[in-house]
C-alpha positions as CSV (number, residue, x, y, z in Angstrom):
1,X,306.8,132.7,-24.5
2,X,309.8,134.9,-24.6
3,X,311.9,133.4,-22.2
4,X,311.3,129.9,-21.9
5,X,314.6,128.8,-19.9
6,X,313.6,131.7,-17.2
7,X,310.4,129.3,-16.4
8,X,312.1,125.9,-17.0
9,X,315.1,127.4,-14.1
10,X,311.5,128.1,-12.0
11,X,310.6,124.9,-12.2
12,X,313.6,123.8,-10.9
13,X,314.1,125.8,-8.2
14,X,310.9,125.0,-7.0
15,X,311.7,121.3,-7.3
16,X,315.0,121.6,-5.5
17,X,313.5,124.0,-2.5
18,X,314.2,122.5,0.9
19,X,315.8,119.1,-1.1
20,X,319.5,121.1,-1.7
21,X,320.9,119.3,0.4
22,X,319.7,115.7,-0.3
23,X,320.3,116.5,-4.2
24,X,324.2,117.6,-3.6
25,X,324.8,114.4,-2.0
26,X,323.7,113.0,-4.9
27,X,325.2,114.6,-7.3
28,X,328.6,114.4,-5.1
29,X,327.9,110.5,-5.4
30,X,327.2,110.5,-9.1
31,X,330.8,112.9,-9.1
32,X,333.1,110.8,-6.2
33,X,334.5,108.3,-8.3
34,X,336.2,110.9,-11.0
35,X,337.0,113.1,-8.5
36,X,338.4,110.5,-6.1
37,X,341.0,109.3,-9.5
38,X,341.6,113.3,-9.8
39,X,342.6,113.7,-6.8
40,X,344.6,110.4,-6.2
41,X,346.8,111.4,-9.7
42,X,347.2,114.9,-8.0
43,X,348.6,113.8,-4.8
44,X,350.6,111.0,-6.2
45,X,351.9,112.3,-9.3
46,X,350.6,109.1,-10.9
47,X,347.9,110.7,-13.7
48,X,349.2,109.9,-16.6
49,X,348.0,112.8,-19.0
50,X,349.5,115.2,-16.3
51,X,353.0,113.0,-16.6
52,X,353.0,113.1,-20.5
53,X,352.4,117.1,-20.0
54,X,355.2,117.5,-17.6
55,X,357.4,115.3,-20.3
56,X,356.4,117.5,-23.1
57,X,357.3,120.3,-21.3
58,X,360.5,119.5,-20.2
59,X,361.8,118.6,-24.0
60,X,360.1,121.6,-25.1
61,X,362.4,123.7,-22.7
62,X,365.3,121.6,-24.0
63,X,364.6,122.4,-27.2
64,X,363.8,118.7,-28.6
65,X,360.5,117.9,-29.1
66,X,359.4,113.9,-29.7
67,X,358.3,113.1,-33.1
68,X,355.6,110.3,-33.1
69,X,358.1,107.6,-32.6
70,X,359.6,109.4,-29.2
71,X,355.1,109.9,-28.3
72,X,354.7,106.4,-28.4
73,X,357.9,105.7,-26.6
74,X,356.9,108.0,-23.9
75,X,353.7,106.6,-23.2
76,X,355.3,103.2,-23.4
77,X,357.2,104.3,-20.8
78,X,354.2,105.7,-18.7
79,X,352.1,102.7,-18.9
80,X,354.7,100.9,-17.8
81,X,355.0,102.4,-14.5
82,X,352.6,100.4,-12.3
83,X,351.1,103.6,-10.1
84,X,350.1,105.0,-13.5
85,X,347.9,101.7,-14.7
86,X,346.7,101.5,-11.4
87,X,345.4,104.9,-11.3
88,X,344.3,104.4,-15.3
89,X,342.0,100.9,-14.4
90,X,340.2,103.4,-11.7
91,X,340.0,106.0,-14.4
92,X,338.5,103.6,-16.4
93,X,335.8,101.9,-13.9
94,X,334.8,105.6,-12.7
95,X,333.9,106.1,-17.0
96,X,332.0,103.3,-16.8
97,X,330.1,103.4,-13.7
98,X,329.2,107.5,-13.9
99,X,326.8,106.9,-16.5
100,X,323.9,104.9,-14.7
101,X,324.6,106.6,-11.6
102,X,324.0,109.7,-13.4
103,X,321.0,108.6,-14.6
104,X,320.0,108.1,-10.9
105,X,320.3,111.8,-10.5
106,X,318.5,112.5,-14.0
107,X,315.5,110.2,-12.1
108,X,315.8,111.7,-8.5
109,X,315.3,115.2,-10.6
110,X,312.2,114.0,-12.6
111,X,310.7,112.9,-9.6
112,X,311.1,116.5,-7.8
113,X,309.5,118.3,-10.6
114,X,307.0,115.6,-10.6
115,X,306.3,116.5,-6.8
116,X,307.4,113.0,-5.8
117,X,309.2,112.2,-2.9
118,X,313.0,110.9,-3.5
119,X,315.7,110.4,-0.8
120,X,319.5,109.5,-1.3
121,X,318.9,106.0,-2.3
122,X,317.4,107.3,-5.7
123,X,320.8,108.0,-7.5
124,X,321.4,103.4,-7.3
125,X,317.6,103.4,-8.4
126,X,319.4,103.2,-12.2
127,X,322.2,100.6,-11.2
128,X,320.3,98.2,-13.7
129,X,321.4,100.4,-16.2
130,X,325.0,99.9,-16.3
131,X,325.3,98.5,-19.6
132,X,323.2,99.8,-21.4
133,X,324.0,103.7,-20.0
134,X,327.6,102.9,-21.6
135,X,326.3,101.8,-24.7
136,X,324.9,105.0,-24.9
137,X,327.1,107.2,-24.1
138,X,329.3,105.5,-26.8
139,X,326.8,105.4,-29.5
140,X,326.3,109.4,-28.6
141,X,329.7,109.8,-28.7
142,X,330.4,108.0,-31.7
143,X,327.3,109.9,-33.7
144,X,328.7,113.6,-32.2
145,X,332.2,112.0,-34.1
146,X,330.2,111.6,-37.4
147,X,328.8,114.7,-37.5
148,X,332.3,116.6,-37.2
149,X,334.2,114.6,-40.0
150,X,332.8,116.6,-42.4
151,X,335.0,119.8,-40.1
152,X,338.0,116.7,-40.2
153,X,338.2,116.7,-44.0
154,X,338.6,120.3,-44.3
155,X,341.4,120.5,-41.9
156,X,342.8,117.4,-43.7
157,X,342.6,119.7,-47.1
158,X,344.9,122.1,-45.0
159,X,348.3,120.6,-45.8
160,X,346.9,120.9,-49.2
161,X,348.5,124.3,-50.3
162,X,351.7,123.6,-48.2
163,X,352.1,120.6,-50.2
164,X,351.5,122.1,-53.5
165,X,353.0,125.8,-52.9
166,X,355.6,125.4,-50.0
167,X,356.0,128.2,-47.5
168,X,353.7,130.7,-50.0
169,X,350.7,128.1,-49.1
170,X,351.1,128.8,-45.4
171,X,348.3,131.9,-45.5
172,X,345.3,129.6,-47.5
173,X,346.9,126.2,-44.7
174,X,345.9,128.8,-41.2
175,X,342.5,129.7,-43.6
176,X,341.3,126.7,-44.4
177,X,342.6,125.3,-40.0
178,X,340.3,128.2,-39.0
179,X,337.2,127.2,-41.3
180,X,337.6,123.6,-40.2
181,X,337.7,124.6,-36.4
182,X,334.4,126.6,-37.0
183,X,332.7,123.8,-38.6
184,X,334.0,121.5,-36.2
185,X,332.8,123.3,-33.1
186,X,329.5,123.8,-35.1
187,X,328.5,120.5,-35.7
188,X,329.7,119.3,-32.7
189,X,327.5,121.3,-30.4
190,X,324.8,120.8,-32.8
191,X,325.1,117.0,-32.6
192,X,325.6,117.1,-28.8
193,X,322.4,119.1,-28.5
194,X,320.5,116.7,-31.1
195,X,321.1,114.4,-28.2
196,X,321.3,115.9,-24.8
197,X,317.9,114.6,-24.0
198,X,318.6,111.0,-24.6
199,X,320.0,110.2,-20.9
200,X,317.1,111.5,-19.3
201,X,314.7,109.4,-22.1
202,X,316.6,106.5,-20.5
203,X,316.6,107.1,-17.4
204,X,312.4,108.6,-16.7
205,X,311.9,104.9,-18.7
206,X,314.5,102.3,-17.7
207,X,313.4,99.7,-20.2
208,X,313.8,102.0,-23.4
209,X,316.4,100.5,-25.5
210,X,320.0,103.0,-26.5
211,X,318.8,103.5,-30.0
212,X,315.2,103.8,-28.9
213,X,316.6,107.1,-26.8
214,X,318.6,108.4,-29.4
215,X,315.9,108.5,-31.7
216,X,313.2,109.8,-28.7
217,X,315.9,112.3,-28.3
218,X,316.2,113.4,-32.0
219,X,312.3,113.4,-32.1
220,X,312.1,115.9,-29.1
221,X,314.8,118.1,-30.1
222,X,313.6,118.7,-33.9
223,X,313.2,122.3,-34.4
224,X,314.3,123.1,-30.5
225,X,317.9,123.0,-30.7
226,X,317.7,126.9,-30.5
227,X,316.1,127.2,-27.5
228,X,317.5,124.7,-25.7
229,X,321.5,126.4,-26.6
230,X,320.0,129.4,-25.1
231,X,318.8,127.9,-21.9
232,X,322.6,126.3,-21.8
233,X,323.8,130.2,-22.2
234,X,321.6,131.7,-20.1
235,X,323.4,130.3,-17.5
236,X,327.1,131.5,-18.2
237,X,326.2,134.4,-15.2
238,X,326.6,131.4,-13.3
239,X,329.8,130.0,-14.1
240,X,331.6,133.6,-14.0
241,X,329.9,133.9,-10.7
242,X,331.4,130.2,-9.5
243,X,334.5,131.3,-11.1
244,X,335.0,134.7,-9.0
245,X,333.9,132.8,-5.5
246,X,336.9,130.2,-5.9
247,X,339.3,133.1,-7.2
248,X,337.7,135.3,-3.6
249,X,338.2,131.9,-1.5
250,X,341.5,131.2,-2.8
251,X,343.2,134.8,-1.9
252,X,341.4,134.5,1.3
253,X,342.0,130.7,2.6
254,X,344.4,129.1,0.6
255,X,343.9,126.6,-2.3
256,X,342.7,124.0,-0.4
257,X,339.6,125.4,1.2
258,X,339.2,127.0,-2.3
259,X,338.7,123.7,-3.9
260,X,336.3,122.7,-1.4
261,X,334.7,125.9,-2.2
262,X,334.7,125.4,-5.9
263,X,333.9,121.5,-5.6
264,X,330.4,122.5,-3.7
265,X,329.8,125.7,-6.0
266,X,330.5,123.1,-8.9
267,X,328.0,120.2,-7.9
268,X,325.3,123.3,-6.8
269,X,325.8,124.6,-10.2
270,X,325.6,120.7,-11.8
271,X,322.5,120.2,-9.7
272,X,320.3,123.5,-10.8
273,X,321.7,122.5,-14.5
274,X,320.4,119.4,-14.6
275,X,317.1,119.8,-12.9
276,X,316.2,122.7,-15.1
277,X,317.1,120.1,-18.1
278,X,314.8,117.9,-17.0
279,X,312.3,120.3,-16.8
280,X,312.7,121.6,-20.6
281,X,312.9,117.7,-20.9
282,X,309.1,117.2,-19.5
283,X,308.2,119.8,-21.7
284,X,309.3,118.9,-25.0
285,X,307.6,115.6,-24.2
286,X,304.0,117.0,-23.3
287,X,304.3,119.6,-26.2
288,X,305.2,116.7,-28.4
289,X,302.9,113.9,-26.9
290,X,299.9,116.8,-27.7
291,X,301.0,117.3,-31.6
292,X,301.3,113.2,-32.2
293,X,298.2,112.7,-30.5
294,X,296.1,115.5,-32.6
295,X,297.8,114.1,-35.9
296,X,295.9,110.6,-34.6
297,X,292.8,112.2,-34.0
298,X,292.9,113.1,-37.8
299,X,290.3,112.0,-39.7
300,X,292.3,112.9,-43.0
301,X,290.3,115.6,-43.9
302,X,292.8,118.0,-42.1
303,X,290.5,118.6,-39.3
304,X,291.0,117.4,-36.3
305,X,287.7,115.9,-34.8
């Protein structure tokens, strides 16, 4: 099979054909409560990364940037501000509810490909999942960490020459930043794809435990990390082409519409994404189901009878 993510996105449109509409509510549910926060600090001026940015800004223009001391101050200052911890406890409460309601989506998608009815209601079909879909994001999260410290250390071994050699150690310092970025970003997306598969393991089988999908995850992906990065790529067409439609709509009608325009182009995008992960998801678990089976057929002569 030579291009396996061009019949995995097959399956998925075929899932989603005459259900568009039902699956972009769902996905704009799953999506409501960030956006609603995003554009709450927008309007109001209250988000508090934005505020910190603007701050930044304005004492880099003055010419007196904050050492860690004047940092902390400043977002001292922020938190203080009661708009801003308002707006940062419903930043908060949308982290923590998007995961199970994400796996509602991840479910309402299995079902599709499985041929299975599934109206609106399926993205709170996962609700149950609440904790357990944040201990799982953290543990992912916190494993993704692990497998970049090794890219941490070698940018820690960066202020090494400028330590030792002064200004002259400035050349081997930028060398060893770059090598360290590299490694970073490698590992990284290497550890992120050694468990994208682990919400969806969660949410086809509600009662598997967060280790239990990390592991399921780990066990699908061995040896498939390379396929499944090029089904990610394959659809960058798509994101130039989402990019070009909100830069046409906003020279046309203004940045409002344009966000509309990009908003729905986003969640369409999000939608065909997911579904045709779920497919390479169903799969990895057939293909792999087949190979632990025939290993238990085994009689131990190396035969299978």
């Amino acid at each position: 099979m030579f291009f396996p993510s061009a019949i995995w996105k097959l399956k998925a449109r075929a899932a989603l054909k005459n259900n568009w509409q039902t699956g972009l509510l769902i996905a704009l549910i799953v999506n409501l409560p960030s956006l609603l926060v995003q554009a709450v600090g927008s309007f109001t001026g209250y988000d508090l990364m934005l505020r910190i940015q603007n701050a930044l800004n304005e004492a880099v223009s003055a010419g007196s940037l904050p050492d860690t001391d004047g940092l902390l101050k400043l977002l001292q200052e922020q938190l203080q501000i009661p708009g801003v911890q308002l707006l940062s406890a419903f930043n908060i409460l949308s982290w923590l509810l998007t995961p199970c309601l994400a796996m509602g989506l991840l479910h309402w998608c299995l079902l599709r490909l499985r041929s299975r009815e599934a109206g609106i209601a399926t993205v709170f079909s996962r609700l149950s999942l609440f904790l357990k879909g944040i201990g799982l994001r953290l543990l992912i999260t916190f494993k993704v960490f692990l497998w970049m410290l090794p890219g941490a250390a070698v940018s820690a071994l960066a202020v090494v020459p400028v330590l030792t050699n002064g200004s002259s150690g400035f050349s081997a310092s930028s060398s060893l930043l770059s090598v360290s970025s590299i490694l970073m970003a490698v590992l990284g997306v290497m550890a992120a794809l050694r468990y994208a598969l682990a919400d969806i393991v969660m949410a086809d089988v509600p009662e598997t435990g967060v280790f239990e999908a990390v592991r399921r995850s780990k066990e699908l992906m061995r040896g498939r990390k390379g396929i499944l990065f090029a089904m990610y790529f394959s659809f960058i067409g798509w994101y130039f082409l989402e990019m070009l439609i909100s830069s046409f709509a906003l020279s046309m009608f203004g940045s409002v519409p344009a966000l509309m325009v990009q908003m729905l182009c986003s969640l369409a995008l999000s939608l065909y994404l997911q579904t045709t992960l779920c497919a390479y998801f169903m799969d990895c678990s057939q293909a792999t189901d087949e190979i632990a089976s025939r290993i238990n057929e085994d009689d131990g002569s190396g035969f299978v009878q």
